[in-house]
C-alpha positions in Angstrom: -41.1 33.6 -33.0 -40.6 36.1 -30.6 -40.4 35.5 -26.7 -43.5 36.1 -24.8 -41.8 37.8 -22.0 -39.0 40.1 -23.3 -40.2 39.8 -27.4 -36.4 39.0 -28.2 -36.1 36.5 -31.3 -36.1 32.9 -30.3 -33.9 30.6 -31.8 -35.3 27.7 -34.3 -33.7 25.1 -32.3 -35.4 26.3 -29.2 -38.7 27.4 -30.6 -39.0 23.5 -32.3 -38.5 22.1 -28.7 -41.5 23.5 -27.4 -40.0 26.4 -25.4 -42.1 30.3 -25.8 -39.4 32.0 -23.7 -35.4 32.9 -24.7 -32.9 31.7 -22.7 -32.2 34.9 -21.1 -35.9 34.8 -19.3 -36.3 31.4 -18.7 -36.3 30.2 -14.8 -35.0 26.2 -15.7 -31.7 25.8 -14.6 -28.7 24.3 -16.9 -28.8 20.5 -16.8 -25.7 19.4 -15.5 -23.5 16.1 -15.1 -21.7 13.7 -13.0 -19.2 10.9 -14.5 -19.2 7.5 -13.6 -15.8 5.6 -13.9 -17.3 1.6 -13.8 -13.4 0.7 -14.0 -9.6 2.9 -15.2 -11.4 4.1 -18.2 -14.3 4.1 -20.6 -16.6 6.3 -17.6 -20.0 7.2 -18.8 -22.1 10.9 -17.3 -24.9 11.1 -15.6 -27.0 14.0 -16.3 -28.7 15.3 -12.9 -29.1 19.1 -11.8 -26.4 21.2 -11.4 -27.3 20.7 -7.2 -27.3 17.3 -7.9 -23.8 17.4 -9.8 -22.2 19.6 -7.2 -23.1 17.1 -4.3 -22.2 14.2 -6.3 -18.9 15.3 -7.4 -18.2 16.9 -3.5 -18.8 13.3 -2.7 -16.7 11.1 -5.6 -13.0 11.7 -5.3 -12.9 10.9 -9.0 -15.8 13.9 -10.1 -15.3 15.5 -13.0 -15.7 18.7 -11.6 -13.0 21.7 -10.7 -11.7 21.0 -7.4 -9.2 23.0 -5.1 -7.2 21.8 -2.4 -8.0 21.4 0.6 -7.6 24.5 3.1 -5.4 23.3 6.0 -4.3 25.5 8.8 -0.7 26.9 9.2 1.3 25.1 11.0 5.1 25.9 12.1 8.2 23.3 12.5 10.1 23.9 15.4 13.6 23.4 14.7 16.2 22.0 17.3 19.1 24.3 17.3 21.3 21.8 18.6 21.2 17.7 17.4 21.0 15.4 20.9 24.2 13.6 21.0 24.2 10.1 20.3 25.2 7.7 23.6 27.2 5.1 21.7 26.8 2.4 24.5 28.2 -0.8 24.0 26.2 -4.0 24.1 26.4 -6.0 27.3 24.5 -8.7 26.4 26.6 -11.8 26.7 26.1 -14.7 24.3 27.1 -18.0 23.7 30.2 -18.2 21.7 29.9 -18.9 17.8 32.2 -22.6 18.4 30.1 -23.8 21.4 26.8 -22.4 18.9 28.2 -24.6 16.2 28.8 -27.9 18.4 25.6 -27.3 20.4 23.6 -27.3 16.5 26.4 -30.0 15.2 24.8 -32.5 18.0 21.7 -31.5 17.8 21.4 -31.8 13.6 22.9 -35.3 14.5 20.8 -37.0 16.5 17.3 -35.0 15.5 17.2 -34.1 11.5 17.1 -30.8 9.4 13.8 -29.2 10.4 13.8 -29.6 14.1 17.3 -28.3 13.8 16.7 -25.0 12.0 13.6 -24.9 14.7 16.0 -25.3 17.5 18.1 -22.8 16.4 15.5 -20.1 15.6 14.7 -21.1 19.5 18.1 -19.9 20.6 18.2 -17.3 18.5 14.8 -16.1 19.8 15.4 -16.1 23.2 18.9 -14.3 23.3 21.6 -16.9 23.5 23.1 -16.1 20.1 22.8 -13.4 17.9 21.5 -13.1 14.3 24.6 -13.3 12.4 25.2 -16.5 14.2 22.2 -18.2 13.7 22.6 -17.6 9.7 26.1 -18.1 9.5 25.3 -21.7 11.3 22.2 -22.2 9.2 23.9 -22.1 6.4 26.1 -25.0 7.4 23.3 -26.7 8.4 21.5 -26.4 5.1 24.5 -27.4 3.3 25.3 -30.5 4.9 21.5 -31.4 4.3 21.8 -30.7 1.0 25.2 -32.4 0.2 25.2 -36.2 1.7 28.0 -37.5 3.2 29.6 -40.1 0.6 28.3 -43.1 3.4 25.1 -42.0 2.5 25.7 -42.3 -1.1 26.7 -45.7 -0.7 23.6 -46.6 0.9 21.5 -44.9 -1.2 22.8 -46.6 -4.5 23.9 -50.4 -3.0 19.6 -50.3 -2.6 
């Protein structure tokens, strides 16, 4: 079979498929495709135009077609010739000392428990009487003596 426009041979395949016209004449544009990723892997393609394909993939980060990067514009660093120097000011907040800390948390463990304690001492850590180290070094006491009776307590506990 020969095509009807430029009477070039047509191949078998195409001629059994209905086509009359080669490749070379015809006005039917090239299916193309777009992949579909339903999860990590195993994606399936859709097969749409190659209009359709191009918009697609333009729109899917993940399309399977050749992309570029991205045109930015040119941009400069300005660098600083010389570093600013750093003020090394010493703190002059004043807090409460780490012994009158330790008594005031002491007491207050005493006559209130182990969870309104470490609450009371977030409180003064919070608002700026001690400072962090403080307040851990101290909760750690704290947290220990909860979690190691006092032999009195022992007693009790096992006279029951």
């Amino acid at each position: 079979m020969n095509c009807s426009r430029c009477n070039n041979v047509i191949p078998k395949a195409r001629y059994r498929m209905g086509y009359t016209i080669c490749t070379k004449c015809s006005t039917e544009e090239k299916v193309s495709c777009h992949t579909i990723y339903p999860h990590k892997t195993g994606g399936y393609i859709q097969v749409v135009s190659k209009e359709q394909s191009d918009n697609l993939n333009r729109l899917d980060r993940r399309g399977s077609s050749i992309k570029t990067a991205k045109r930015y514009e040119e941009f400069s660093i300005d660098t600083i010739t010389e570093p600013i120097p750093f003020k090394n000011r010493k703190c002059n907040k004043t807090y409460t000392t780490y012994d009158t800390a330790l008594k005031q948390v002491l007491d207050y463990f005493d006559e209130w428990g182990y969870e309104p304690t470490l609450r009371y001492l977030r409180q003064m850590n919070s608002s700026g009487d001690i400072p962090l180290m403080t307040r851990v070094k101290i909760q750690d006491i704290i947290t220990d003596m909860y979690l190691e009776p006092t032999p009195r307590t022992l007693t009790r506990h096992f006279n029951k």
